[in-house]
C-alpha positions, 0 to 999 in steps of 0.5 A: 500500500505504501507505494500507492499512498506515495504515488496519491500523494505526488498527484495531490502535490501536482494538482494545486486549487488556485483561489485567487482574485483576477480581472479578465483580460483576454477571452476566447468562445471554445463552444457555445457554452465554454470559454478559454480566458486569460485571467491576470491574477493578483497573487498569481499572475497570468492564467490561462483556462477553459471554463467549462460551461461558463455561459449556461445562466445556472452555472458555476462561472456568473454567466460568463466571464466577460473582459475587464470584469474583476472576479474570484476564480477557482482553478485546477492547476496542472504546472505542466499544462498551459491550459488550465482548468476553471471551475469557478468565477464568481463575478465582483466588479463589471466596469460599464464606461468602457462599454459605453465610451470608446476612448475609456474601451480603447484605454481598457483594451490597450491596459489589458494588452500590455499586461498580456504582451508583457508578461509571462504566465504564473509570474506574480505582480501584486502592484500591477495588478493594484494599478491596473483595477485602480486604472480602471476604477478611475475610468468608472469614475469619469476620469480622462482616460490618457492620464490613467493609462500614462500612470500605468504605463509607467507602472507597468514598465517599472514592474517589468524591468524596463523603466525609462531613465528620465534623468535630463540633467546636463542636457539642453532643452533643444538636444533632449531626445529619447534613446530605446537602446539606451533606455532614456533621456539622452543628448540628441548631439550624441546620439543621432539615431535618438528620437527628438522629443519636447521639453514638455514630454520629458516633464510630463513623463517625469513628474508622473514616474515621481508619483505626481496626478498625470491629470496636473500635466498638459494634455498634450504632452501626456498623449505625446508621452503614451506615444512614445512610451508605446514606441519604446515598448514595440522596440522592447518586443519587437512588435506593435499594439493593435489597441494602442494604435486604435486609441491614438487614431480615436484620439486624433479623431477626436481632436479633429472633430 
């Protein structure tokens, strides 16, 4: 009997119950009743699951678990599995403003793509998570959306590893430029392949990576910030961000009209 109970107890060890809380940010129709989601969870990190019968009305998942919605999942977690297993999301928080305002969605989508393209699964980011669900509980409230999505942009990169240095002592107003190489502010006289940049973004982009309200800053220079931060992240990836994309044209757009 030993060997058994032996072999009962490395399965128990390898299939862990995951409880944790999780805002959805990515989902996939596996049939009519099911769902495959990506779930960024606050103790957990990115989880990727089937929720079996998630859209039946009566069961075990709220009637489905929609994106950007804040709830509470239960998982079946296989470490050797990309694919896990949900068996429960009880619903906590729908955030109605970006179904209802497009420029608050896009912001919505682009947060909700950057913490997928940037991170891996199972890595744990409480303070991100924090940021995000904050993000979007400003966006509930009415705030504008590009000073949340600068906030957390810069949180994003500082979590991740890939802070901007934004330190322009010594470099002349005329001369400042951003360097994705070099990872920062540097002197355009120098670096001749650096992009050229404003005075006010490099501003803008300090005082919110110091703590300061984005909302305090020029609106204009907060946008010119988020372009140049999505720049430095294609450069990071080597890829583009189809929302990030879309929301600077809404922008535009808007400024237009």
């Amino acid at each position: 009997m030993r060997p058994h109970a032996s072999a009962a107890a490395c399965h128990n060890r390898a299939v862990a119950n995951l409880v944790d809380q999780a805002i959805c940010i990515r989902h996939w129709d596996w049939s009519e009743t099911s769902q495959t989601v990506s779930l960024f969870c606050r103790a957990s990190g990115i989880l990727r699951g089937l929720a079996k019968g998630a859209r039946r009305e009566r069961g075990s998942f709220s009637g489905g678990i929609d994106l950007l919605a804040r709830g509470e999942v239960v998982a079946v977690v296989k470490p050797d599995r990309e694919l896990q297993t949900l068996t429960q999301w009880t619903l906590l928080q729908m955030f109605r403003r970006p179904h209802d305002d497009l420029e608050a969605n896009l912001t919505g989508l682009a947060m909700a793509e950057l913490v997928h393209r940037f991170l891996p699964p199972a890595e744990p980011h409480a303070r991100l998570f924090d940021a995000l669900l904050a993000a979007l509980d400003a966006l509930e409230g009415g705030e504008r959306p590009a000073p949340e999505l600068l906030t957390f942009f810069l949180t994003l990169l500082r979590e991740t590893g890939h802070e901007p240095r934004l330190d322009d002592s010594g470099i002349p107003s005329g001369s400042l430029a951003f360097d994705p190489e070099a990872g920062g502010l540097v002197d355009h006289r120098t670096h001749a392949r650096a992009w050229r940049m404003r005075p006010g973004t490099a501003a803008a982009l300090a005082l919110v990576a110091s703590g300061e309200p984005a909302d305090a800053c020029d609106p204009d220079a907060v946008d010119r910030a988020i372009r140049l931060l999505g720049a430095y992240s294609r450069t990071i990836l080597g890829d583009g961000f189809s929302t990030l994309d879309l929301l600077a044209a809404a922008v535009r757009r808007n400024g237009a009209a």
